[in-house]
C-alpha positions as CSV (number, residue, x, y, z in Angstrom):
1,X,-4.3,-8.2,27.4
2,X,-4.2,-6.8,24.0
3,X,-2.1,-8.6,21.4
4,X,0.8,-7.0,20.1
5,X,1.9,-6.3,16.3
6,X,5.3,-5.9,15.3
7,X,6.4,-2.7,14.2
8,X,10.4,-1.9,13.1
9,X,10.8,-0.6,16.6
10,X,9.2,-3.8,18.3
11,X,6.2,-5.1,19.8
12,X,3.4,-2.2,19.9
13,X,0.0,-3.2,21.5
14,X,-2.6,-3.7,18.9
15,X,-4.6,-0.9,21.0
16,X,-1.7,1.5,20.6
17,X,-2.1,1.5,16.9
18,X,-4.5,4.6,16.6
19,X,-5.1,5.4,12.8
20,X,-3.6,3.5,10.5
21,X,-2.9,4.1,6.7
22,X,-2.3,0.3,5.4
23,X,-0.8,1.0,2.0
24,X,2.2,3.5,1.8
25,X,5.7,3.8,0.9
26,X,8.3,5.9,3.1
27,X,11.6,5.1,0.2
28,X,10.8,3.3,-3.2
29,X,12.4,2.7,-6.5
30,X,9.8,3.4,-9.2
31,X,12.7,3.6,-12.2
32,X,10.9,0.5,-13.4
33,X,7.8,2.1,-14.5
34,X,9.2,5.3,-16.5
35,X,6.8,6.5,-19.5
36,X,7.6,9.1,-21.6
37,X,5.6,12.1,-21.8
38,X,3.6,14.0,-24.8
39,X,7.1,15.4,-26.8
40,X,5.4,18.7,-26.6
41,X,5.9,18.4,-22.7
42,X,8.8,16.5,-22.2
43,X,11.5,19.4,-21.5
44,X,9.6,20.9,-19.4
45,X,9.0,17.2,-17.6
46,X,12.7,16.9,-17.6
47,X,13.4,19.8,-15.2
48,X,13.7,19.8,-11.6
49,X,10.3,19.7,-9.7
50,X,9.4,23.5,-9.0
51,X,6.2,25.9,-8.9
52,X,6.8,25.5,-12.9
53,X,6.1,22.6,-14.0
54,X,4.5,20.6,-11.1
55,X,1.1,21.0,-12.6
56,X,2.4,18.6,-15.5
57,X,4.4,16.3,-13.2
58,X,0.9,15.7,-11.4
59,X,-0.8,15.2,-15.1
60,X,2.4,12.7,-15.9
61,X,3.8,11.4,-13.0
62,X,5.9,8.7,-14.4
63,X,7.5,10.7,-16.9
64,X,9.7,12.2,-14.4
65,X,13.4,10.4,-13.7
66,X,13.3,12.6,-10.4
67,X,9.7,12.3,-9.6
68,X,9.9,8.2,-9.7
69,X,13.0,8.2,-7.8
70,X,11.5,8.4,-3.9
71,X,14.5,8.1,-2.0
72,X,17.8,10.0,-1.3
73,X,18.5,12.9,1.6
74,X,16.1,15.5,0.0
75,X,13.4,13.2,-0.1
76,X,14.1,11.3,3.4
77,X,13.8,14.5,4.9
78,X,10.3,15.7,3.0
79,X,9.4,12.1,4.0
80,X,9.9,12.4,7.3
81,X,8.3,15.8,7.8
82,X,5.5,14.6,5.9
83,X,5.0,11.5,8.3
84,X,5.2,14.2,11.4
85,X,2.7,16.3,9.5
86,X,0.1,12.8,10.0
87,X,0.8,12.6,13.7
88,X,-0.4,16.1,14.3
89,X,-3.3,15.3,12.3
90,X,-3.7,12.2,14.3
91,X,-2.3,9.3,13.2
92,X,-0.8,7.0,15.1
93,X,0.4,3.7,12.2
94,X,1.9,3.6,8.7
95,X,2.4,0.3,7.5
96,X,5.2,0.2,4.9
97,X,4.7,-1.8,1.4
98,X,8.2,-2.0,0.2
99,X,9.4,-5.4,-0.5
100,X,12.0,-7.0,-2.4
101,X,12.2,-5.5,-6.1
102,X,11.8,-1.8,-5.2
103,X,14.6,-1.2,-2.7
104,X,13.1,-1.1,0.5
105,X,15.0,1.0,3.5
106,X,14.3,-0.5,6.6
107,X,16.6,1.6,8.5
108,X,14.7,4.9,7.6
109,X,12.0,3.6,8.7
110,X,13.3,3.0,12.3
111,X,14.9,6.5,12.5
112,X,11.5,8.0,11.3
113,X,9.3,6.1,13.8
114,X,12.0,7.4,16.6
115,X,11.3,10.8,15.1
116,X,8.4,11.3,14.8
117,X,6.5,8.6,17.0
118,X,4.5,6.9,14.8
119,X,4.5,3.3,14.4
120,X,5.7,2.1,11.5
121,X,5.1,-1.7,10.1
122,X,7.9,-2.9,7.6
123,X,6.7,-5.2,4.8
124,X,8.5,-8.5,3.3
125,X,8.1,-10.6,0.2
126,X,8.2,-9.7,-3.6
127,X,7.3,-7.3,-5.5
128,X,6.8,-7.6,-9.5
129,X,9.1,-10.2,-11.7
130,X,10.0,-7.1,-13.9
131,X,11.7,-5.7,-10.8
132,X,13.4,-8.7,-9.5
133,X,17.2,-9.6,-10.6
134,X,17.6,-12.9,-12.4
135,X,19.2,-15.4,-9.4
136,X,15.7,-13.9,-7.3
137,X,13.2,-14.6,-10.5
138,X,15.0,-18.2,-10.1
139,X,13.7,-18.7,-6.6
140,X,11.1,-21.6,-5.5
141,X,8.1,-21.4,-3.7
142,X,10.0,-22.9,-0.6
143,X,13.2,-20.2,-1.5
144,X,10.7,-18.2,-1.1
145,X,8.2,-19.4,1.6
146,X,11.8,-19.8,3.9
147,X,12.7,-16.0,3.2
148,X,9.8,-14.6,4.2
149,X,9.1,-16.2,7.1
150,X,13.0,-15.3,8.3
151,X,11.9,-12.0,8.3
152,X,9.0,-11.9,10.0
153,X,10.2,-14.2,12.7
154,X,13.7,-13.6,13.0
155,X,14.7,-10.3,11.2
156,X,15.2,-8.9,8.0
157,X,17.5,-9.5,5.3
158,X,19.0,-5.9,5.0
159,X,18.9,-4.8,8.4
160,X,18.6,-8.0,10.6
161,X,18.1,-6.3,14.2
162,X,14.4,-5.3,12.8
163,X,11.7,-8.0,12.2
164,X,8.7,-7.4,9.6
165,X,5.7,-7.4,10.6
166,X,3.3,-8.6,7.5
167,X,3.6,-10.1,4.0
168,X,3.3,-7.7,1.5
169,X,2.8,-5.9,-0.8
170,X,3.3,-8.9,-3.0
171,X,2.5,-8.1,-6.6
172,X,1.7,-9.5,-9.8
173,X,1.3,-8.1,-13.5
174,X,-1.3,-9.3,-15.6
175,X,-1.3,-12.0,-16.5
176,X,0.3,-13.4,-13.8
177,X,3.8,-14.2,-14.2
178,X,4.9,-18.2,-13.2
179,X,7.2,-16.2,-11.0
180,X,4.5,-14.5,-9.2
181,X,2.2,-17.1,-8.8
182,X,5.2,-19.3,-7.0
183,X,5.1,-15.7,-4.6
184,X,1.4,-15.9,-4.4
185,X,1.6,-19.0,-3.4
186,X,4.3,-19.2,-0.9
187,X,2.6,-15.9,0.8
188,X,-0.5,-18.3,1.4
189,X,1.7,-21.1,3.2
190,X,3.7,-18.7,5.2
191,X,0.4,-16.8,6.4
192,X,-0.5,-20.3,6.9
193,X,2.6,-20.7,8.9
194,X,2.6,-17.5,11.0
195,X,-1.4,-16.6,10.6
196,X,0.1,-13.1,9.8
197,X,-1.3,-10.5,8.0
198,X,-0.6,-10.2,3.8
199,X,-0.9,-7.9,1.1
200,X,-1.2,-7.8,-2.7
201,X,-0.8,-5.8,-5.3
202,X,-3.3,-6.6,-8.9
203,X,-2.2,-6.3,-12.2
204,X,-4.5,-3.7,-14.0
205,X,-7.3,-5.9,-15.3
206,X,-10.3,-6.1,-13.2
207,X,-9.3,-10.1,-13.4
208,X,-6.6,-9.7,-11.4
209,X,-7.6,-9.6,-8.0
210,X,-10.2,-12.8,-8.1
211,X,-7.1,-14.3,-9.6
212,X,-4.6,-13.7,-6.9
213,X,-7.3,-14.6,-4.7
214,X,-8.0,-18.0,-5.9
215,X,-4.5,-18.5,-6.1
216,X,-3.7,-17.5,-2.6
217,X,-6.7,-19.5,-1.1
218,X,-6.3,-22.8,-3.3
219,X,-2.7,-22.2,-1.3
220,X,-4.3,-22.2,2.3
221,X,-4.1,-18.4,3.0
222,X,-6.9,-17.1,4.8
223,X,-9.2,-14.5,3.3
224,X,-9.7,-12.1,6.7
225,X,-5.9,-11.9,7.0
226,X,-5.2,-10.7,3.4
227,X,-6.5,-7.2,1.9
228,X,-6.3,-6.5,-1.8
229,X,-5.0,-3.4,-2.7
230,X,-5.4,-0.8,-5.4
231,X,-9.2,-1.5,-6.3
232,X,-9.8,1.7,-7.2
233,X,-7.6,1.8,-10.1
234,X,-8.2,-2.1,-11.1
235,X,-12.3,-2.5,-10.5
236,X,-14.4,-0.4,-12.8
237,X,-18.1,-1.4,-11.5
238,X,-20.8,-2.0,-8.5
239,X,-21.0,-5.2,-9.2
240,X,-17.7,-6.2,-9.6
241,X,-16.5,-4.2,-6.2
242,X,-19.5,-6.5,-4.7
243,X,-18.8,-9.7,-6.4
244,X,-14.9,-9.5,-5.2
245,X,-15.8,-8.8,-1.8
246,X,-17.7,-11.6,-1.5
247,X,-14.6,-13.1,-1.3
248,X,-13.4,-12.1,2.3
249,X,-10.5,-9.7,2.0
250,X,-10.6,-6.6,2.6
251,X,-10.9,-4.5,0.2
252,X,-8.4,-1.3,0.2
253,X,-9.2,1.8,-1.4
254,X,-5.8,3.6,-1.2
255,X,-4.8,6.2,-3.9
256,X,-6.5,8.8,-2.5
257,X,-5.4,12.0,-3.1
258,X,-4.5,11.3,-6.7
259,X,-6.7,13.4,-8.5
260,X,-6.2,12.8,-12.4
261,X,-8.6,10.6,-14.4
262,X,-5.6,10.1,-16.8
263,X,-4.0,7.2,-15.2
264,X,-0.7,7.3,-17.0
265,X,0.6,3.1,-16.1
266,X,-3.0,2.5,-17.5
267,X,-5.1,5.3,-19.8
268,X,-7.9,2.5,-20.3
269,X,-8.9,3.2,-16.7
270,X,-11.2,5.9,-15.6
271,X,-8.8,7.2,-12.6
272,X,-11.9,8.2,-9.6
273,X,-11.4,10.9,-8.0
274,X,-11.4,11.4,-3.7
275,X,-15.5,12.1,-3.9
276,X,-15.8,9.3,-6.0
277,X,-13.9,6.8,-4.1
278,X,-15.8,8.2,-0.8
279,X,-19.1,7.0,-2.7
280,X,-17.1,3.7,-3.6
281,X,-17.3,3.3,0.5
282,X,-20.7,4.5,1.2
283,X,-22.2,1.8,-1.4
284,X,-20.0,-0.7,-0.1
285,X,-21.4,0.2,3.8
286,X,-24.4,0.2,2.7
287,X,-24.3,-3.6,1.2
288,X,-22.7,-4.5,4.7
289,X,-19.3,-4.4,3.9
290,X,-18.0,-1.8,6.4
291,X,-15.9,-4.4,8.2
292,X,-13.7,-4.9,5.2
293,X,-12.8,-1.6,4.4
294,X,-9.5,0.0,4.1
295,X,-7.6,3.1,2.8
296,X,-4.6,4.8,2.5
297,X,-2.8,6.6,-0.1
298,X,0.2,4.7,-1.5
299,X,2.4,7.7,-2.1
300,X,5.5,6.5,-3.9
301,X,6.9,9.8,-5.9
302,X,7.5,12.8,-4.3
303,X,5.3,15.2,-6.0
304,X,2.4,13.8,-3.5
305,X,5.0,14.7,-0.7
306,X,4.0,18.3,0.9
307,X,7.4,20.0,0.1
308,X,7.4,18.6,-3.2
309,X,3.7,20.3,-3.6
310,X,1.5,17.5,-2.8
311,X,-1.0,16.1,-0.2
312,X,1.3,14.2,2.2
313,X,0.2,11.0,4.3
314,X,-1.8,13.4,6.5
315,X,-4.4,14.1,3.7
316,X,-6.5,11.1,4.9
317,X,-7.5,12.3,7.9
318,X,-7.2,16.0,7.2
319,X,-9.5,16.0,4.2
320,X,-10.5,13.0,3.5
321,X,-12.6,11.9,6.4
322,X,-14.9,15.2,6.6
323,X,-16.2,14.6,3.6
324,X,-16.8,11.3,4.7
325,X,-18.7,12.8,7.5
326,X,-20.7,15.4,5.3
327,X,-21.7,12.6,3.1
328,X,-23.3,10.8,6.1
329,X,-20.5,8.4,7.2
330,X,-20.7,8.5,11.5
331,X,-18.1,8.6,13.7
332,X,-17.9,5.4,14.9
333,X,-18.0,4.1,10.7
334,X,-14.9,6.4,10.1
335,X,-13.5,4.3,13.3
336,X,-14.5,1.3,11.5
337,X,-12.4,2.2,8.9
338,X,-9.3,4.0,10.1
339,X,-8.4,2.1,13.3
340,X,-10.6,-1.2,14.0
341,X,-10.4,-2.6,10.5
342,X,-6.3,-1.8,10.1
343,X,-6.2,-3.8,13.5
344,X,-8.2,-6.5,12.8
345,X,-5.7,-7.1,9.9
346,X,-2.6,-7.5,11.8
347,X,-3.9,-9.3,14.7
348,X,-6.4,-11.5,13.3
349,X,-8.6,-10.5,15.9
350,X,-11.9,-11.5,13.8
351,X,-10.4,-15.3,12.8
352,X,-12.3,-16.9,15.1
């Protein structure tokens, strides 16, 4: 029998899952991370998103108060046609990285999933200590070790009739906070625990993730069950892409569809674009990685959101894998990386 994963809507068979994109966000607060704008741009940032000025809300993304906000009725709704707009384009899984910190809304994500019939995997854990109020940033390891594995195994803390279904994403800054290592930590021992599936979020310093990851294994978490996220923005060469996955995670490419080498929460990084990231994964194949390999997009504002202008949660599969194809990816490699990898995450089917 196929194992089962635990999506907000219940037990799904692992070979049900179809498609997945591993990294996304269906409702976030990203107030946290405003940054004002050139002045010679700002009013026209400070508008409503239209035809007008979407061009620059793209170039600036966080200098928007109603770009960064990614939740409310207009945006549940662009959400939720967006996340039809991936079925038809054949996706079958989302899995939601919204944990404590940004405001996660488990309940939209089981009336979506009834919607629209994809699966969709609700997230647990903590996000940033910036984004956490003071009596969480007080919390221990074991506060914390207790509260996420409630979740998982009994239900969650804001809408308790739906059980989470992996760790994550559970982020740091750089450097890490003491806060966020005690999260780090306590994500190890309840993976540990539950031999569930985690994920992390680096701090932009190409450190960062061989940080969290010594953190997280010194803790007893196990390497094929956690994927580090955001490598595209956070590792800047071959070698260091090569050295990190010699590690064991997988390694998640998964802001494609941002297509801006500024990189507004960081302009010391060289944002890649889609082609670029494709080449990330043929090099990586090539070395022997394939089996670690993940993407997604990690949409969290809505001018990536197709009625806000943007490429939606179907641009993956729509546009994404034929180039993969025309740059000489097969079929079954695209597999690889869209459905067996995603599953072998969540059930642990390659532990042994």
């Amino acid at each position: 029998m196929s194992p089962t994963v635990q999506t907000v809507l219940g037990p799904v068979a692992a070979d049900k899952l179809g498609r997945t994109l591993t990294h996304e966000h269906l409702s976030v607060n990203y107030e946290n991370f405003y940054k004002s704008p050139p002045s010679i741009f700002k009013s026209e940032i400070e508008r409503t998103l239209s035809l007008d000025n979407i061009g620059l809300i793209k170039q600036y993304p966080y200098a928007s108060h109603e770009n960064i906000a990614f939740y409310g009725t207009e945006v549940d709704a662009a959400v939720a046609y967006d996340v039809s707009l991936f079925k038809m384009a054949g996706g079958g899984t989302i899995v939601e990285n919204t944990t404590h910190g940004l405001k996660r809304q488990i309940k939209l994500m089981e009336t979506i999933s009834k919607n629209t019939g994809v699966n969709i995997i609700a997230g647990c854990g903590y996000y940033l200590e910036s984004t956490q109020p003071g009596s969480v940033r007080n919390l221990s390891e074991e506060d914390m070790f207790n509260s996420m594995v409630t979740e998982m195994t009994q239900g969650s803390a804001d809408y308790p009739s739906v059980k989470c279904g992996v760790i994550g994403e559970v982020a740091s800054d750089w450097p890490i906070t003491d806060f966020e290592k005690r999260a780090i930590r306590a994500t190890a021992q309840a993976q540990n625990y539950l031999r569930c599936p985690v994920t992390f979020h680096p701090g932009r310093s190409p450190e960062a993730p061989f940080e969290i990851m010594r953190l997280y294994l010194e803790a007893g978490g196990k390497a094929k069950r956690a994927i580090m996220s955001h490598l595209d923005r956070t590792l800047n060469e071959k070698q260091q892409f090569l050295n990190f996955s010699e590690l064991g995670s997988f390694c998640q490419l998964d802001l494609f569809g941002t297509e801006c080498s500024w990189y507004q929460l960081n302009p010391d990084c060289d944002m890649p674009s889609d082609a670029e990231r494709v080449k990330i994964f043929s090099w990586l194949k090539d070395e022997g990685k394939l089996q670690q390999l993940l993407a997604s997009h990690d949409i969290h504002t809505r001018h990536r959101l197709v009625k806000y202008g943007g490429h939606g949660y179907a641009h993956l599969l729509a546009n994404v894998v034929p180039k993969m194809i025309l740059r000489g990816f097969t079929s079954e490699e695209v597999d690889a990386i869209t459905i067996e990898n995603p599953r072998a995450w969540l059930t642990g089917e390659r532990d042994q």
